[in-house]
C-alpha positions in Angstrom: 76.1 -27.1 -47.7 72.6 -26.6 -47.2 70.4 -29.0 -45.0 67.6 -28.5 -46.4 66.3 -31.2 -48.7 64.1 -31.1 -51.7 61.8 -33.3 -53.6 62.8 -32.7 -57.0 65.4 -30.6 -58.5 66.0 -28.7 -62.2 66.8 -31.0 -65.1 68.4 -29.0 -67.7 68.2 -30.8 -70.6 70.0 -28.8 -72.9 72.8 -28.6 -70.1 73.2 -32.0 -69.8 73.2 -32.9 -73.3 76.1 -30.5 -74.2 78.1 -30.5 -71.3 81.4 -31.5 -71.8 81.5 -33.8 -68.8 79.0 -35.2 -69.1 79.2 -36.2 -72.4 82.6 -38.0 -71.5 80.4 -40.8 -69.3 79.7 -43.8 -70.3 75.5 -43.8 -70.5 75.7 -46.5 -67.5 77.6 -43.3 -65.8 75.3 -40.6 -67.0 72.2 -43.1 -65.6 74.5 -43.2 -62.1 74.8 -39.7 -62.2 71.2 -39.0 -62.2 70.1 -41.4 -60.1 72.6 -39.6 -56.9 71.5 -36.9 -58.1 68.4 -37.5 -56.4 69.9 -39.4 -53.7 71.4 -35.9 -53.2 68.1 -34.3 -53.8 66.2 -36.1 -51.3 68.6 -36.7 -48.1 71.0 -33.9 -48.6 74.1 -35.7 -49.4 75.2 -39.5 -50.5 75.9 -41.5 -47.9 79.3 -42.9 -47.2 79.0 -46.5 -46.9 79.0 -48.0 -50.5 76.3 -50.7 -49.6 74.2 -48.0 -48.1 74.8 -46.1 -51.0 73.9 -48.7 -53.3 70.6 -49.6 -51.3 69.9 -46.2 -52.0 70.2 -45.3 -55.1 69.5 -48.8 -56.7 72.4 -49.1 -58.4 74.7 -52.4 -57.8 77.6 -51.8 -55.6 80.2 -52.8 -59.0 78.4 -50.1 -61.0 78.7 -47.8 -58.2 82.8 -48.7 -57.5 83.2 -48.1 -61.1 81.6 -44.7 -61.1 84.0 -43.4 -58.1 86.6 -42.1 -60.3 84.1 -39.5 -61.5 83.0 -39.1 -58.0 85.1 -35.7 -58.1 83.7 -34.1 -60.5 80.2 -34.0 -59.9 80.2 -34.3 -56.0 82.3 -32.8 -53.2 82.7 -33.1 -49.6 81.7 -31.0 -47.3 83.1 -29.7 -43.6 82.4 -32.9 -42.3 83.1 -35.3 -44.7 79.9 -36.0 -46.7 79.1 -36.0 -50.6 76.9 -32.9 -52.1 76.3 -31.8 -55.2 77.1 -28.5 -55.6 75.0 -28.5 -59.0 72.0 -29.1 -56.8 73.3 -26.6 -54.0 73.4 -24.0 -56.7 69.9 -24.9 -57.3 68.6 -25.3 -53.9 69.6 -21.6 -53.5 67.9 -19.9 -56.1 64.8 -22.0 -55.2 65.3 -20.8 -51.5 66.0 -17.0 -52.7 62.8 -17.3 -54.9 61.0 -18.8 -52.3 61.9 -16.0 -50.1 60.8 -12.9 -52.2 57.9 -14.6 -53.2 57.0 -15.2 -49.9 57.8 -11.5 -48.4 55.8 -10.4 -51.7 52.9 -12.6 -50.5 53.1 -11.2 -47.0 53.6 -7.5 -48.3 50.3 -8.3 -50.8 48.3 -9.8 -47.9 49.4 -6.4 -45.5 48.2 -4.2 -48.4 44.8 -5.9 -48.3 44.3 -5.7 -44.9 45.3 -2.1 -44.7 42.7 -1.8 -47.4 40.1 -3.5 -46.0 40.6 -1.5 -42.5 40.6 1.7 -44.6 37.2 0.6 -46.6 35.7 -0.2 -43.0 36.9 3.0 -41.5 35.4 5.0 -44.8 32.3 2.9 -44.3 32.2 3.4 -40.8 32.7 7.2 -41.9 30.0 7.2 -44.6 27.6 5.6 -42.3 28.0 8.7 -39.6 28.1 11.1 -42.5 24.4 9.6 -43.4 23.0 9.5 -39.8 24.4 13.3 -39.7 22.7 14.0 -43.0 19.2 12.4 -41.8 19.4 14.5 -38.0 20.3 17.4 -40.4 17.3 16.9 -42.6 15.0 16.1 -39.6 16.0 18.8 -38.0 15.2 21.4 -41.0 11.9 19.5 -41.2 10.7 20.1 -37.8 12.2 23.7 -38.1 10.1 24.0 -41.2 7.2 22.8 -38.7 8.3 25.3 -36.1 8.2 27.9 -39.0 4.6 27.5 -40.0 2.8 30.5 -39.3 -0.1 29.3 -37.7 -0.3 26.8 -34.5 -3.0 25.7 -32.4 -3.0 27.0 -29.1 -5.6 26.5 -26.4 -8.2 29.3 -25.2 -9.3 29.3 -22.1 -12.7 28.0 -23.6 -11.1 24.6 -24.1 -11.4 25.5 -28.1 -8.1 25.0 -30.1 -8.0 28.2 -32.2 -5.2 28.6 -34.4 -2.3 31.2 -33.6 -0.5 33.8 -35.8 3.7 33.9 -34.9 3.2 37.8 -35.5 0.4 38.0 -33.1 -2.9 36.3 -31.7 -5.3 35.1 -34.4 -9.3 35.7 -33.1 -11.9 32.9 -34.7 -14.8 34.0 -35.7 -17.8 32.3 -36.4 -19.8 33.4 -39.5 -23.6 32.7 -40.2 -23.3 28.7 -42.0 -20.9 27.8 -39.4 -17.8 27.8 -41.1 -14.7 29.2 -38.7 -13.1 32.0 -40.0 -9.6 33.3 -38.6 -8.9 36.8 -38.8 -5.0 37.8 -39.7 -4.4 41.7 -40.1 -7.3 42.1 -40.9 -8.2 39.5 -43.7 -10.6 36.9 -42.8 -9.5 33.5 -43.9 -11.8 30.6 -43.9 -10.5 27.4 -42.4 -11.1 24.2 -44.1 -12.3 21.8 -41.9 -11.2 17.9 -42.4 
């Protein structure tokens, strides 16, 4: 028999109302029956004493003498001596099976999530270093494209920052008007001053 106790229990209407045994009470007997039932129901078993009984189940001590002789049929004793219902055993052990997949369901739900979550931070994570990559990357190309340009000042020994060809050493001229010209294989280019 179980120990553990419960605060309600199934009521089967149809199952009362067509059972055979129950339909052999008296309705003082069937209103008995239910009301150990949850005796049963909330302590486990029915307590052994008649008067202790009766104070528990709040049926008179005469109702409850005359009910004994059905005593058998709805509630046996266990290994050490006590009433249960084995209706309400019956019951207490789906409830507990239930109880038990739904709760390693729950837990199995709630491990799922938090792998999930851990794998969304990890992708995240893994996005976020794929982005800072990306950005070096594209900072990098940009100052290559700098690096690439085929002019860049230099300095002359005149202090003067004249622009210098990759290929080779650009000479600025100056040209009647003052505007500086750079010279590149050949070609004079005027430089736009800003």
């Amino acid at each position: 028999m179980s120990e553990q106790k419960d605060f309600f229990f199934k009521f089967f209407a149809r199952e009362f109302l067509t059972s055979k045994e129950i339909r052999e009470l008296s309705l003082e007997d069937q209103a008995i029956l239910v009301r150990l039932w949850c005796v049963c129901c909330l302590d486990g078993v029915l307590p052994e004493d008649i008067e202790e009984l009766s104070m528990a189940s709040g049926v008179k001590q005469t109702f409850l003498r005359s009910f004994q002789r059905s005593f058998e049929r709805f509630f046996q004793r266990d290994e050490t001596g006590h009433r249960f219902s084995p209706r309400l055993e019956r019951e207490r052990e789906k409830s507990k099976r239930t109880s038990e997949s739904n709760s390693r369901s729950g837990k199995a739900s709630a491990e799922a999530r938090r792998r999930k979550k851990e794998q969304d931070l990890v992708d995240a994570q893994s996005n976020e270093r794929s982005n800072e990559r990306s950005n070096e990357n594209i900072n990098s190309q940009s100052q290559r494209k700098e690096e690439k340009s085929p002019f860049q000042e230099s300095e002359y020994k005149g202090g003067t920052r004249t622009p210098e060809y990759k290929g080779g050493a650009v000479l600025r001229l100056e040209i009647p008007g003052n505007i500086p010209v750079a010279r590149v294989h050949g070609f004079e280019i005027p430089e736009v001053m800003g």
